[in-house]
N, C-alpha and C positions, 0 to 999 in steps of 0.2 A: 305552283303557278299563281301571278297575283296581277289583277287586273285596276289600276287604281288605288294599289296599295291594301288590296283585298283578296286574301288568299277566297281559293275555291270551298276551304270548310265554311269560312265564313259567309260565303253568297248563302253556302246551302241551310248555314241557322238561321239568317235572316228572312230566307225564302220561307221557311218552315214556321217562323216565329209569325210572318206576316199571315200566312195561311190559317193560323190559330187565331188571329184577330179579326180577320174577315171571317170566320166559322161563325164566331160570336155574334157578327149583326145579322143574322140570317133571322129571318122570323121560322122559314118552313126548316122545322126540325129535320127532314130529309137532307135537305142541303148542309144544312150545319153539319151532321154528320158527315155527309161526303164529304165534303173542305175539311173535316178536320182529320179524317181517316188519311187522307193526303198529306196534312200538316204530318203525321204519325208518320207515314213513311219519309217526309224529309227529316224528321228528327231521327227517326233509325238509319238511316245513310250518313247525316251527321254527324251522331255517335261513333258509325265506324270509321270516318276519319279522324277522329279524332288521335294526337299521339298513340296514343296506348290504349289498346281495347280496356284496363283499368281504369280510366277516366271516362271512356264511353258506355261504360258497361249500364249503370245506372239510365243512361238517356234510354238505350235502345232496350231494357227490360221494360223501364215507365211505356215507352209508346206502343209495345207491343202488345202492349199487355191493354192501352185506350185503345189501339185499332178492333184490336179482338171485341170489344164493348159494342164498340162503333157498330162492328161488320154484325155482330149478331142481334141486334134492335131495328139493324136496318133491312138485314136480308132474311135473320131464320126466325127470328119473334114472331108468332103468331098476332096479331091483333086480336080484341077479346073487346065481343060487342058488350057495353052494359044493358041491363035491362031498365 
């Protein structure tokens, strides 16, 4: 399917790529995270359109593997008062 001479993988690396650049202006590291755990799942959607899960293979190992970061600093990391 191609919308302006832009197939549907391509919307979805450019949505993904966009989502990782806005993560980055965030000041409140909470969001940054959120936006980019997002970015992460459009790049593992990406990957698996891509021809051959051998060419995507690499995307959706990298992002699974930042989401996971992501998810656990943001939801299971305990906070640690300093004294």
């Amino acid at each position: 399917m191609e919308l302006f001479g832009i197939t549907l993988t391509e919307y979805v690396g450019y949505a993904a790529s966009i989502m990782v650049l806005i993560s980055f202006t965030m000041k409140d590291v909470k969001k940054l995270r959120t936006l980019n755990m997002i970015a992460c799942l459009l790049f593992v959607a990406y990957g698996f359109l891509m021809p051959t899960l051998r060419i995507g293979l690499p995307i959706i190992i990298t992002n699974v593997a930042i989401f996971c970061i992501n998810f656990y600093y943001s939801f299971l990391k305990k906070t640690q008062i300093k004294a």
